[in-house]
C-alpha positions as CSV (number, residue, x, y, z in Angstrom):
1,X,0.0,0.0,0.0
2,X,2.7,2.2,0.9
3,X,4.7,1.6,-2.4
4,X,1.7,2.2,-4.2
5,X,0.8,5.6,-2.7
6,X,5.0,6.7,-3.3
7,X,4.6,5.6,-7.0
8,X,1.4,7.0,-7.3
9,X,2.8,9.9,-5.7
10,X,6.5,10.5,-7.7
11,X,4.3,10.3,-10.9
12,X,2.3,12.9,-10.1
13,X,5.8,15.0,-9.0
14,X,7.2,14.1,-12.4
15,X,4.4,15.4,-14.1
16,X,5.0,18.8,-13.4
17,X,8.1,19.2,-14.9
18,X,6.8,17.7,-18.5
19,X,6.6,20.4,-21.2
20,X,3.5,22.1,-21.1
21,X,3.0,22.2,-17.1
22,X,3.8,25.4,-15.1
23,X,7.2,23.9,-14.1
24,X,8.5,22.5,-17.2
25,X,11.9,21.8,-18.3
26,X,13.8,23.1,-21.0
27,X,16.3,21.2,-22.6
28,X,19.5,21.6,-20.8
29,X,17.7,20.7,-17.5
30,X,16.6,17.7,-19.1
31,X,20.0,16.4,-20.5
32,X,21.0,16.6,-17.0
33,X,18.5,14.5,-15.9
34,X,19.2,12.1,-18.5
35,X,22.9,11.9,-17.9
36,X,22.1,11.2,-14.1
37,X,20.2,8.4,-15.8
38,X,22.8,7.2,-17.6
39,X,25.4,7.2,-14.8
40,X,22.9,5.4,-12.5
41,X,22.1,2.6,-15.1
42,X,26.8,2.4,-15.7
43,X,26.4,2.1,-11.8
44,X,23.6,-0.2,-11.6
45,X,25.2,-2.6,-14.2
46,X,28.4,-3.0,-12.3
47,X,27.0,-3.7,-9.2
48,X,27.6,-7.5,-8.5
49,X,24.4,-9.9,-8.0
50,X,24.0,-10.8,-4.3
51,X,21.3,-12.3,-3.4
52,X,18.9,-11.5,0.4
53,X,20.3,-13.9,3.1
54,X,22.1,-13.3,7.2
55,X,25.5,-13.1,5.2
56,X,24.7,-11.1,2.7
57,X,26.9,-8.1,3.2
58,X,29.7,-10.6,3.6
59,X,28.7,-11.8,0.0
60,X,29.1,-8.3,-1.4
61,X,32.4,-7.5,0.1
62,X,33.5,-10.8,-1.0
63,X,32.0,-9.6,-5.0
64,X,33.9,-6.6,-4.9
65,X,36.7,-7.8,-3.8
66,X,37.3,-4.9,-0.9
């Protein structure tokens, strides 16, 4: 329920920064948020899989190799 209500929630956020709405973006602001995007997604791909479990933070140190 309380998922639902955030995503419900960060939509309706998002929407007022579309073109159009009183808060819109122009283009720079939105090549920003794209490259955020795009560093997230570099970040989110390197991350190793570790799955839930007691040990796993000692899984993920072990991934990394730290």
């Amino acid at each position: 329920m309380v998922g639902t209500v955030a995503a419900v929630a960060g939509l309706v956020l998002f929407s007022l920064y579309l073109p159009g709405m009183p808060a819109a973006l122009g283009a720079p602001e939105w090549i920003i948020v794209g490259g955020w995007w795009v560093v997230g997604l570099w970040f989110l791909t390197r991350f190793p899989e570790v799955g839930p479990g007691v040990d796993a933070e000692e899984r993920l140190v072990r991934a990394t190799g730290r």
